[in-house]
PDB file of N, CA, C, O and CB in Angstrom:
ATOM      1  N   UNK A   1      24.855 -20.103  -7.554  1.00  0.00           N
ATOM      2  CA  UNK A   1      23.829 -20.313  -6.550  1.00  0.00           C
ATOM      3  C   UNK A   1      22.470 -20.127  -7.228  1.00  0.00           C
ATOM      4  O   UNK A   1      22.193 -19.141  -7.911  1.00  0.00           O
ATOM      5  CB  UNK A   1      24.007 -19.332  -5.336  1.00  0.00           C
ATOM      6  N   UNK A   2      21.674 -21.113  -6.996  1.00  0.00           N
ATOM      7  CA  UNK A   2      20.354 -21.013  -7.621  1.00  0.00           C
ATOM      8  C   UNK A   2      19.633 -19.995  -6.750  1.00  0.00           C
ATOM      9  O   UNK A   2      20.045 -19.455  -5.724  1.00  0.00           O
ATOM     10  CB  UNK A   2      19.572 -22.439  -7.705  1.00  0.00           C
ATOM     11  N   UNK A   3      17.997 -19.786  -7.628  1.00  0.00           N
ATOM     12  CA  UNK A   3      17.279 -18.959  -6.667  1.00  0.00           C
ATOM     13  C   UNK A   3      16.575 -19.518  -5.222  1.00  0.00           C
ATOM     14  O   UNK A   3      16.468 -18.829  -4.207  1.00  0.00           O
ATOM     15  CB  UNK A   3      16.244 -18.398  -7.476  1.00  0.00           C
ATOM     16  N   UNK A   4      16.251 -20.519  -5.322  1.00  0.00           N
ATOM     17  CA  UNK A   4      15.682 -21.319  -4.018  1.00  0.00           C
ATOM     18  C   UNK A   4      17.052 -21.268  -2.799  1.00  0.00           C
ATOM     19  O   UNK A   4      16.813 -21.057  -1.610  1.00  0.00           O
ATOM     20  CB  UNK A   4      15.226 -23.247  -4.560  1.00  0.00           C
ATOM     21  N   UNK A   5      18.474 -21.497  -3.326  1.00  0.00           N
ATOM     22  CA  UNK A   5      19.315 -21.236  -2.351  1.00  0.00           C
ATOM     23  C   UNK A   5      19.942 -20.077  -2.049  1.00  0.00           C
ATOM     24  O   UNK A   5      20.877 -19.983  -1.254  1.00  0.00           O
ATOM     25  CB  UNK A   5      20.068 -21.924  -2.433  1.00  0.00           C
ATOM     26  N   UNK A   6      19.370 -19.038  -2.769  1.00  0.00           N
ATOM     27  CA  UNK A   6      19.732 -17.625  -2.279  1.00  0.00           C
ATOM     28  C   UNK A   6      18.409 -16.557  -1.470  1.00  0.00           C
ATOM     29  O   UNK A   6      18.427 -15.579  -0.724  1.00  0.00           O
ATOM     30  CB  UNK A   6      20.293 -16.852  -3.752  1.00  0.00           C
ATOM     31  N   UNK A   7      17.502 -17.281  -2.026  1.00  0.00           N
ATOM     32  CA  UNK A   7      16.406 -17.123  -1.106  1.00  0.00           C
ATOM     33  C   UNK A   7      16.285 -17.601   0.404  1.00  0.00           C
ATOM     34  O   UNK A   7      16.370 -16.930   1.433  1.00  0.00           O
ATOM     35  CB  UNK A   7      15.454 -17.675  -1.716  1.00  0.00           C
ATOM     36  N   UNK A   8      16.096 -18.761   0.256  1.00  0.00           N
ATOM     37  CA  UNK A   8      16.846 -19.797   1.776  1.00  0.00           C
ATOM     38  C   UNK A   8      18.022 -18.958   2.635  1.00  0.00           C
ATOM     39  O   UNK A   8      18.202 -18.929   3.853  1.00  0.00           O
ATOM     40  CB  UNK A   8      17.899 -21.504   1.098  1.00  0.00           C
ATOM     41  N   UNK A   9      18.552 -18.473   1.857  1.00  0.00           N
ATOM     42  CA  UNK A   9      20.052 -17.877   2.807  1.00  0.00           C
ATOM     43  C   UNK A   9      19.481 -16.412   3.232  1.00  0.00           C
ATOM     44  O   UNK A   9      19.659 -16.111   4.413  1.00  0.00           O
ATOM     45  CB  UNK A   9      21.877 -17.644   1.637  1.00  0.00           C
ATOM     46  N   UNK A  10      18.885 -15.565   2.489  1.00  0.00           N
ATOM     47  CA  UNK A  10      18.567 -14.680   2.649  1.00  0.00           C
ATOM     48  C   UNK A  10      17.607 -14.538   3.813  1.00  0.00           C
ATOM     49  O   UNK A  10      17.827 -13.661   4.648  1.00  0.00           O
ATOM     50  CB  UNK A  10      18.318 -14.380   1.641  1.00  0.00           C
ATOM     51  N   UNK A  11      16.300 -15.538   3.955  1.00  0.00           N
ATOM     52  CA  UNK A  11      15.207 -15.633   4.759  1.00  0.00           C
ATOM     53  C   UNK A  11      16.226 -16.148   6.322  1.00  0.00           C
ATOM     54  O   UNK A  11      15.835 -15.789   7.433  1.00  0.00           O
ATOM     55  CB  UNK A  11      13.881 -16.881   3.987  1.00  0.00           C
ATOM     56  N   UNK A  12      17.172 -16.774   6.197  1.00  0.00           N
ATOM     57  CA  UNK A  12      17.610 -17.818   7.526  1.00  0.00           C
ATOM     58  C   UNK A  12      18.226 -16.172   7.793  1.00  0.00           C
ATOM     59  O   UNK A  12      17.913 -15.904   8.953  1.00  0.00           O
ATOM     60  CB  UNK A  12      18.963 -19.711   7.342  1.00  0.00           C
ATOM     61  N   UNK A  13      18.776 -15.293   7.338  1.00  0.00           N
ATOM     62  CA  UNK A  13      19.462 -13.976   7.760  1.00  0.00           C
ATOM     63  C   UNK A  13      18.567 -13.385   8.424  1.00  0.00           C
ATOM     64  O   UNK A  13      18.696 -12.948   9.567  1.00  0.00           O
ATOM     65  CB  UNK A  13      19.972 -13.061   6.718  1.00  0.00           C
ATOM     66  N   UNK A  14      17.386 -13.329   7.589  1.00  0.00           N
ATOM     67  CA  UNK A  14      16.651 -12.162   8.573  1.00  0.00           C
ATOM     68  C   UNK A  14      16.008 -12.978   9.669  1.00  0.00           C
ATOM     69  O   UNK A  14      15.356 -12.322  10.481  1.00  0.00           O
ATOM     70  CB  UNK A  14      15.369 -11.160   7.752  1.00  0.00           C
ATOM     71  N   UNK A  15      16.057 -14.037   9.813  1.00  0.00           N
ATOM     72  CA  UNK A  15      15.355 -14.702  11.116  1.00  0.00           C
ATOM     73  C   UNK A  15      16.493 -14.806  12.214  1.00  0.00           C
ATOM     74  O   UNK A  15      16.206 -14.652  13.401  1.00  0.00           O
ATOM     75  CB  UNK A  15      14.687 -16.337  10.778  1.00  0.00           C
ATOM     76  N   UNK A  16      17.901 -15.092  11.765  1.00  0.00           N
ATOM     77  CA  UNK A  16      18.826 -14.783  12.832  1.00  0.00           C
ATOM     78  C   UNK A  16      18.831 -13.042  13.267  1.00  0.00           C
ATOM     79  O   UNK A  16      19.129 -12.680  14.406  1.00  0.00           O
ATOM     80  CB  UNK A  16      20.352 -15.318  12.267  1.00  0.00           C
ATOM     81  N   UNK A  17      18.590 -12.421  12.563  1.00  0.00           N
ATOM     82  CA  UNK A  17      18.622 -11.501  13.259  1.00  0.00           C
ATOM     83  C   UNK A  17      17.497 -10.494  13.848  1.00  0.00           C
ATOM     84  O   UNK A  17      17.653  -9.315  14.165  1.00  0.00           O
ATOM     85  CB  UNK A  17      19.342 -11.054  12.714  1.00  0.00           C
ATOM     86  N   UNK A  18      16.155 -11.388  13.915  1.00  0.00           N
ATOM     87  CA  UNK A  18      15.341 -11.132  14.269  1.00  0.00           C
ATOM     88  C   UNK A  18      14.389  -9.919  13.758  1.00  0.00           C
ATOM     89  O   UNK A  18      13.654  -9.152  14.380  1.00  0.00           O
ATOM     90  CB  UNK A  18      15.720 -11.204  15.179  1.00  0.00           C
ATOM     91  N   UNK A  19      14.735 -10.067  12.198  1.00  0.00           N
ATOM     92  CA  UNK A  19      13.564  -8.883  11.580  1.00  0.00           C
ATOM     93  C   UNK A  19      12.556 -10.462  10.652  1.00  0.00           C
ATOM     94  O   UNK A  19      11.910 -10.099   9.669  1.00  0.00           O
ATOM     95  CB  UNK A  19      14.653  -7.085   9.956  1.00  0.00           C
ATOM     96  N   UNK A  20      12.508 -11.499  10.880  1.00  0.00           N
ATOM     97  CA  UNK A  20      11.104 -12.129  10.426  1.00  0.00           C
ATOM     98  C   UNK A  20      10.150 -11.575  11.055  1.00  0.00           C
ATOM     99  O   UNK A  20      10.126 -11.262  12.245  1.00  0.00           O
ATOM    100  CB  UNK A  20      10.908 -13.552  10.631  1.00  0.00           C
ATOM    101  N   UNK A  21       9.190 -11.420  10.112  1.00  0.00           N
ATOM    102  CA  UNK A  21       7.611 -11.441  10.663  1.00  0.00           C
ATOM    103  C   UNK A  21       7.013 -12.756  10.084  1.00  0.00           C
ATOM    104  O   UNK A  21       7.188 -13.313   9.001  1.00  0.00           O
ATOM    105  CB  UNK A  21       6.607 -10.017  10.086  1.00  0.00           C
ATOM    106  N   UNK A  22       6.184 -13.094  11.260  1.00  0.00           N
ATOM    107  CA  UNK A  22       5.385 -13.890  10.835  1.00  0.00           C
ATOM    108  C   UNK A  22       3.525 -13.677  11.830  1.00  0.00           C
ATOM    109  O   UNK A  22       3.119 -13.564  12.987  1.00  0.00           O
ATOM    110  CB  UNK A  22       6.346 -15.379  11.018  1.00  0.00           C
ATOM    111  N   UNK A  23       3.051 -13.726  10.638  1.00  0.00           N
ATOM    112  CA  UNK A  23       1.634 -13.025  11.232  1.00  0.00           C
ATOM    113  C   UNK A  23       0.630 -14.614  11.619  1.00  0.00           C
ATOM    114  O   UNK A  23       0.428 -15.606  10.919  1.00  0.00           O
ATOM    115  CB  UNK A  23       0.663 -11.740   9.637  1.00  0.00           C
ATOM    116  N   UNK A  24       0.138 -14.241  13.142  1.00  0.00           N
ATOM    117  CA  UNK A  24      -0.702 -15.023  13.615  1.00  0.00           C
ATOM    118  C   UNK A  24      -2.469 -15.169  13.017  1.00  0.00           C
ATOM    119  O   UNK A  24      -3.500 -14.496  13.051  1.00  0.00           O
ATOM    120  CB  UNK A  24      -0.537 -14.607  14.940  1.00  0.00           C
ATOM    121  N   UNK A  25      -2.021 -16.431  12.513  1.00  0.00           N
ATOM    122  CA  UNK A  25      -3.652 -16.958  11.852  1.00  0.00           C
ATOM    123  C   UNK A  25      -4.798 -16.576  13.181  1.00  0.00           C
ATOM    124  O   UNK A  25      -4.832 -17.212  14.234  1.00  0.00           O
ATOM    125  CB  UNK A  25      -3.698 -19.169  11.473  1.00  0.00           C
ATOM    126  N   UNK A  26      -5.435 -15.740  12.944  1.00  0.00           N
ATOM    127  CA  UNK A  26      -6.589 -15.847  13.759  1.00  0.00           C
ATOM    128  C   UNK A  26      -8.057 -15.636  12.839  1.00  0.00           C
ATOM    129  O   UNK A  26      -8.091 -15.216  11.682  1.00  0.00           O
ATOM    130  CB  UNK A  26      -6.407 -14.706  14.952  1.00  0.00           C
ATOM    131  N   UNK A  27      -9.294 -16.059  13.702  1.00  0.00           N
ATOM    132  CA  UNK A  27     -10.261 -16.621  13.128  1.00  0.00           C
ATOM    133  C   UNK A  27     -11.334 -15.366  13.822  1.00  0.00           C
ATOM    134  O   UNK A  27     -11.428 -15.240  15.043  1.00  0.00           O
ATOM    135  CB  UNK A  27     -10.422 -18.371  13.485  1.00  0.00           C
ATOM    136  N   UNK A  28     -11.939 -14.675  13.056  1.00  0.00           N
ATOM    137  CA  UNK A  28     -12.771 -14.121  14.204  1.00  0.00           C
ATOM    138  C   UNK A  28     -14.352 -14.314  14.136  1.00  0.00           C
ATOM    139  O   UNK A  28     -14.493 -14.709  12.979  1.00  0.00           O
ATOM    140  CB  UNK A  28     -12.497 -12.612  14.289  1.00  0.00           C
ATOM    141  N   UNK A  29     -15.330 -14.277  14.573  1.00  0.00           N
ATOM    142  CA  UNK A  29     -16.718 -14.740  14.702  1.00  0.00           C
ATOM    143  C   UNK A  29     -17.554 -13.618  14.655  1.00  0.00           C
ATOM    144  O   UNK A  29     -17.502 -12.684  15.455  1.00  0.00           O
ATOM    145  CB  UNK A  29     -16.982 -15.509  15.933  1.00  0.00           C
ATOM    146  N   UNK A  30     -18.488 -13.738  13.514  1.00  0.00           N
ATOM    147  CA  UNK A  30     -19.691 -12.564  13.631  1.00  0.00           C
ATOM    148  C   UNK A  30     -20.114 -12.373  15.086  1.00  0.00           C
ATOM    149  O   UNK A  30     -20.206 -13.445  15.684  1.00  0.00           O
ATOM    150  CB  UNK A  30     -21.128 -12.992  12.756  1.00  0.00           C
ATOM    151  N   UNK A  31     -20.325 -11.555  15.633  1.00  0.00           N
ATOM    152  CA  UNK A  31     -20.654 -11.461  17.083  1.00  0.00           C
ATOM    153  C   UNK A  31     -20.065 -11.177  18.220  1.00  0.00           C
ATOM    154  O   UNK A  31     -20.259 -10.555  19.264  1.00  0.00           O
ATOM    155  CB  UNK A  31     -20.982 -12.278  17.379  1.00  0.00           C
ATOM    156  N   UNK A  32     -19.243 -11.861  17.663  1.00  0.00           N
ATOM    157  CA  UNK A  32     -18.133 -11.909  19.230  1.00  0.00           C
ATOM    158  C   UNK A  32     -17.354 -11.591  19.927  1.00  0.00           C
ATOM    159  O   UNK A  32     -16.800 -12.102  20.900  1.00  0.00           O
ATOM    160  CB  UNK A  32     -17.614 -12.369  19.515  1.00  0.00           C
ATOM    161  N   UNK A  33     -17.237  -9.916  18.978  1.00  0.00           N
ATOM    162  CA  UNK A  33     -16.114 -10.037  19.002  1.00  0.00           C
ATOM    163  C   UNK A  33     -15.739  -8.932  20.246  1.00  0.00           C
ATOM    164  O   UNK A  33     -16.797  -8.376  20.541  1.00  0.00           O
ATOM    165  CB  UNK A  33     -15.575  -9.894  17.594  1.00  0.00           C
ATOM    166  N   UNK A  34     -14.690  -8.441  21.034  1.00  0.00           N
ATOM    167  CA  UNK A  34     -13.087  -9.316  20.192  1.00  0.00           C
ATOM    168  C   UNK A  34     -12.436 -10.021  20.455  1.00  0.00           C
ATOM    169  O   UNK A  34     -11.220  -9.850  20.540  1.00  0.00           O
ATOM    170  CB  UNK A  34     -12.049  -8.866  19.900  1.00  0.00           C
ATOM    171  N   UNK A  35     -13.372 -11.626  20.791  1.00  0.00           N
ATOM    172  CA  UNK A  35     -12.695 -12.591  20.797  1.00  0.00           C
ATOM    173  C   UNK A  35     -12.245 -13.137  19.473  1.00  0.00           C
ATOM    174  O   UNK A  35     -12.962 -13.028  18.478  1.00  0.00           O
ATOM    175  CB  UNK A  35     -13.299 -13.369  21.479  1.00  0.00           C
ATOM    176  N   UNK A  36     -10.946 -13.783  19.440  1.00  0.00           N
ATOM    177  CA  UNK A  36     -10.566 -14.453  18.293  1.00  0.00           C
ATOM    178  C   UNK A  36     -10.517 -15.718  18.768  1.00  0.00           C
ATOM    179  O   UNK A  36     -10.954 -15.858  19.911  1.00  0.00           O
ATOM    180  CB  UNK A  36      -9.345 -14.012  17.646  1.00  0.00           C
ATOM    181  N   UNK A  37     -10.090 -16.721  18.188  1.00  0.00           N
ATOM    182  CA  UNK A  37      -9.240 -18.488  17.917  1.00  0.00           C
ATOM    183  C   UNK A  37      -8.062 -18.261  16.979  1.00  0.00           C
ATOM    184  O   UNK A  37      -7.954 -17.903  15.806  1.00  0.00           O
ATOM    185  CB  UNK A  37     -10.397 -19.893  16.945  1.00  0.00           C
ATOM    186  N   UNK A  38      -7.425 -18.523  17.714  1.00  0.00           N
ATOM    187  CA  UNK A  38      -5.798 -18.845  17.162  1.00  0.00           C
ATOM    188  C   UNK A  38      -5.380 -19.604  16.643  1.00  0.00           C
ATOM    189  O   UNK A  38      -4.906 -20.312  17.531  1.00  0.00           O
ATOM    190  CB  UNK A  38      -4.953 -18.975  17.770  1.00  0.00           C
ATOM    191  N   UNK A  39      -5.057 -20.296  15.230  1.00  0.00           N
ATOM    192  CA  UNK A  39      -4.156 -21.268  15.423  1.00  0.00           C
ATOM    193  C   UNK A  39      -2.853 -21.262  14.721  1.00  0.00           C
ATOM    194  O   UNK A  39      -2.589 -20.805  13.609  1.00  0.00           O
ATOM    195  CB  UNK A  39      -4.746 -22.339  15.171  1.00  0.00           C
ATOM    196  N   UNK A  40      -2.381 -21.629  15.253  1.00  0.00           N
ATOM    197  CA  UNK A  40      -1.208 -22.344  15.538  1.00  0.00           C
ATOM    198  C   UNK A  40      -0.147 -22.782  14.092  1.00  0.00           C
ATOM    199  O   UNK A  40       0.899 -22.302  13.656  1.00  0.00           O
ATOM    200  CB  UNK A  40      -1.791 -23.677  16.339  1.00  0.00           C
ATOM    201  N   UNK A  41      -1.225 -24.175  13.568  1.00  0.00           N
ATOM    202  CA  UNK A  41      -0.349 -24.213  12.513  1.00  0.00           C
ATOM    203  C   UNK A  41       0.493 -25.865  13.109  1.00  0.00           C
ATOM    204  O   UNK A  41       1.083 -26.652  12.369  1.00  0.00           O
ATOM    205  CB  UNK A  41       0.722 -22.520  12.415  1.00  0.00           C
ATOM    206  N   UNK A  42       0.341 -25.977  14.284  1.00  0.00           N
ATOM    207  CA  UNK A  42       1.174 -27.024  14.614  1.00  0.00           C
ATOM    208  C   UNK A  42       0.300 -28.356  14.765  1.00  0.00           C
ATOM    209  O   UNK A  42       0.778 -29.338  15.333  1.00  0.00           O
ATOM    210  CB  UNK A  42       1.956 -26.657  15.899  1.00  0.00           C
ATOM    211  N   UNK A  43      -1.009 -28.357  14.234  1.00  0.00           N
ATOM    212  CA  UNK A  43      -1.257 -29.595  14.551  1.00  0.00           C
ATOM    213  C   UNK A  43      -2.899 -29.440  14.223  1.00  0.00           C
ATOM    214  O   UNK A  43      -3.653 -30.401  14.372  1.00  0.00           O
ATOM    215  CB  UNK A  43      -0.718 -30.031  16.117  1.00  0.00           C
TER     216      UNK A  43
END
């Protein structure tokens, strides 16, 4: 098994069992705060 497919297997494990993190891109503005903008990532 190469490293890209033991990595792959490893990452799909921890997302089935719900220990991924994945951290939300936010944007924040001199001033404003604490408003943020979110994105997404999807478009």
């Amino acid at each position: 098994m190469g490293y890209t497919a033991f990595f792959r297997a490893e990452l799909d494990t921890l997302r089935d069992s719900g220990n991924y993190r994945q951290l939300a891109e936010l944007e924040r503005r001199c001033g404003a705060f604490p408003k943020v903008r979110w994105h997404d990532g999807l478009g």
